[in-house]
C-alpha positions in Angstrom: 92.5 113.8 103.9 94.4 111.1 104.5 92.4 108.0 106.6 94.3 106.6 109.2 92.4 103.1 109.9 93.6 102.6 113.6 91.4 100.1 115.4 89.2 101.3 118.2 90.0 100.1 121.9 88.6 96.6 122.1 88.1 96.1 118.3 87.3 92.7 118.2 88.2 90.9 114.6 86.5 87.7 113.4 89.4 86.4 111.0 86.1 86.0 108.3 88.5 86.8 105.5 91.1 84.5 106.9 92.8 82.5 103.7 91.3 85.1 101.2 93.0 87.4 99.4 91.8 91.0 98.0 92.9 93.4 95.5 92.4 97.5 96.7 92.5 100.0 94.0 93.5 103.8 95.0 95.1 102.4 98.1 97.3 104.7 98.8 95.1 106.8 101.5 91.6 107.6 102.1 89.0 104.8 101.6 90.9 102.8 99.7 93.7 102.7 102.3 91.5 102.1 105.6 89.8 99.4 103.4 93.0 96.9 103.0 93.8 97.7 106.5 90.2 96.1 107.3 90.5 93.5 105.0 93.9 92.4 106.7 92.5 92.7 110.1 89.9 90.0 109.1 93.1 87.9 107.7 93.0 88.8 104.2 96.4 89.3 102.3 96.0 92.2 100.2 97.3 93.9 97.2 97.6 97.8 96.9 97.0 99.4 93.3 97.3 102.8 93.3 98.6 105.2 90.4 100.8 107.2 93.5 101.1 110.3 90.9 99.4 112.2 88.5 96.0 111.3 87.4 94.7 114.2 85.3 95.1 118.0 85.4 91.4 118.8 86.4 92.1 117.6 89.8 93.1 120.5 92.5 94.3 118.0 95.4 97.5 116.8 95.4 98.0 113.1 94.4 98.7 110.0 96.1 102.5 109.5 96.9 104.6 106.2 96.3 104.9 107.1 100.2 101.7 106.5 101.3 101.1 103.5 99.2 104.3 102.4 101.3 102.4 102.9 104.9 99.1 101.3 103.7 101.8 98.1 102.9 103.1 98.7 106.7 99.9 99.2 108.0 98.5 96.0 106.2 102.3 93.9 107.3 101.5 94.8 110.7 98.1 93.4 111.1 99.3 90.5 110.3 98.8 90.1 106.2 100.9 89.8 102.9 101.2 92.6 101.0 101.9 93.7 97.1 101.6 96.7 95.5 101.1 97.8 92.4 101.8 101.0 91.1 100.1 101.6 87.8 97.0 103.8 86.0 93.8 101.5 86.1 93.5 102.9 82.7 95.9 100.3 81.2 94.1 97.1 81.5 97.1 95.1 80.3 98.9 96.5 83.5 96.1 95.8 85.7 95.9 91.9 84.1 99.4 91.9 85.2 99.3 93.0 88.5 96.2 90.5 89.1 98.1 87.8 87.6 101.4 88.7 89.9 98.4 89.0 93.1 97.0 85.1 92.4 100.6 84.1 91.8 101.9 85.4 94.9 98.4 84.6 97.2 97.6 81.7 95.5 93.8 82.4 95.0 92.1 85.9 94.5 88.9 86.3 96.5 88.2 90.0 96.4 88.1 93.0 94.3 87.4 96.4 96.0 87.2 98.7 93.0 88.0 101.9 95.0 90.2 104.3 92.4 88.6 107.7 91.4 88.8 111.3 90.4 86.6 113.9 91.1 86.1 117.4 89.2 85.7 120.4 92.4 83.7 122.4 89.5 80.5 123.5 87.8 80.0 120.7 85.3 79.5 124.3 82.8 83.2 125.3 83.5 84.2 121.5 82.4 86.9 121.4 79.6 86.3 118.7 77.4 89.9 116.9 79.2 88.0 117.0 82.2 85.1 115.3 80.8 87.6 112.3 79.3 89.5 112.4 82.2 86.8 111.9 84.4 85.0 108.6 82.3 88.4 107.3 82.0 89.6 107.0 85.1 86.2 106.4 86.8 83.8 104.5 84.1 86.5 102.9 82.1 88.8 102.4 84.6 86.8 100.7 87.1 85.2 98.5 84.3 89.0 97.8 83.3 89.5 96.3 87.1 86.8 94.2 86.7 87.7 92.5 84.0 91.1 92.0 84.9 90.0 90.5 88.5 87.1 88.7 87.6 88.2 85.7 85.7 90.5 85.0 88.9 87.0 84.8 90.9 85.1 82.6 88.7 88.4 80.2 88.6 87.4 79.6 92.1 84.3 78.4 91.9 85.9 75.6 89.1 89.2 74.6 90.6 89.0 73.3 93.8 92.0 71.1 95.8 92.1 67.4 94.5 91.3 66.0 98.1 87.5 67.2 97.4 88.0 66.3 94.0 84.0 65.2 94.3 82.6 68.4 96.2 84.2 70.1 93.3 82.6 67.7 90.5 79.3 68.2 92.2 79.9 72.0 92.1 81.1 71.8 88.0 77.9 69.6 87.6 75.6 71.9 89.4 76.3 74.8 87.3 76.5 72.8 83.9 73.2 74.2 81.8 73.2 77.0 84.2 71.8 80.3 81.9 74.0 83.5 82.3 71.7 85.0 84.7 71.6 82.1 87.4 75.2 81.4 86.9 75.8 85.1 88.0 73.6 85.3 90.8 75.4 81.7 92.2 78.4 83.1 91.5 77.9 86.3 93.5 76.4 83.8 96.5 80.1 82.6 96.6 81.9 85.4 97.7 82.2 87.7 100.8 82.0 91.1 98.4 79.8 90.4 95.2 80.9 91.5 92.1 79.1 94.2 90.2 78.5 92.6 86.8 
C-alpha cells in the first residue's frame, strides 16, 4: 500500500525542523514516504534512500519503483524542501557513506536520520529457507546498523563545529563535553537533536 501523506484540512505546521536536514531510508512509499513528506512540511530538506528494485526473493510484494521514489521527491519539492535521492541497497555501507556525504554536501549540515528500510517474510518462520533468514538480517539488522554508521558521524560533527560568529558558545560546548565518559557523552548528544539516535 502505497501512503499518500496529503495534509488534513487546516493542518497547521510549526516550521520546527526549519534549517535541518534529514536522511529517509525506504522512501519510496509507505512510511518511509509519508515520513520525508512530514519532515519537509516542518521545513526540513530531505534525502530519499530507497533500493527502488529488488531486495530479496522471499518477499511476495512487489518492490519499490524508481517511480515512486520520484513522487516522494515531488511531493517533498512541493512542500517547500530540497530534495536528493539516493538509489542504492542499505547493505553497501560504502554507498550509503556516499550518499550521506553527497546529503551534508548538498544541505550543508545533516540533522536527522530516520532509519525506515525493511523486509518482511509473509511466512511460517518453519517454512523459512536459510536465504530468507540472510536476507532478512541483512537488510533489516545489518542494514539498519549500516545507516547508522554512515549518518552518525555527520550528527556528532554538529555538536563540534559550530559557525565562527559564536566561535565562544561553541568553545564552551567543546569544553563542556571534554572528560565526558561514553555514556554521558551519548545521552547529551541524544538531548541535541529532534529524533535521537539509537546507539
Amino acid at each position: 500500500m502505497t501512503a499518500t501523506a496529503q495534509a488534513s484540512p487546516g493542518t497547521q505546521h510549526s516550521g520546527r525542523l526549519r534549517g535541518k536536514a534529514a536522511i529517509v531510508t525506504g522512501a519510496a512509499r509507505g512510511i518511509g514516504r509519508a515520513t520525508a513528506v512530514a519532515f519537509a512540511r516542518e521545513g526540513a530538506d530531505v534525502m530519499g534512500i530507497d533500493i527502488a528494485g529488488p531486495v530479496s526473493s522471499t518477499l511476495e510484494v512487489a518492490p519499490a519503483t524508481p517511480e515512486e521514489l520520484a513522487e516522494t521527491g515531488r511531493m517533498v519539492e512541493a512542500a517547500g524542501a530540497r530534495w536528493l535521492e539516493a538509489r542504492l541497497d542499505q547493505r553497501d555501507l560504502p554507498a550509503l557513506r556516499a550518499a550521506a556525504e553527497q546529503a551534508r554536501a548538498a544541505f550543508g549540515r545533516l540533522d536527522i536520520l530516520f532509519a525506515n528500510a525493511g523486509i518482511q517474510t509473509f511466512k511460517p518462520i518453519l517454512d523459512w529457507q536459510d536465504a530468507d533468514w540472510q536476507d532478512t538480517i541483512d537488510v533489516n539488522l545489518t542494514g539498519t546498523c549500516n545507516a547508522i554508521r554512515a549518518v552518525a558521524p555527520h550528527l556528532v560533527r554538529n555538536v563540534y563545529w559550530k559557525p565562527k560568529r559564536k566561535r565562544h558558545s561553541a568553545q564552551s560546548r567543546r569544553s563542556a563535553f571534554r572528560g565526558s565518559s561514553p555514556r554521558r557523552l551519548r545521552q547529551r548528544l541524544c538531548s541535541s537533536h529532534p529524533t535521537k539516535p539509537t546507539w
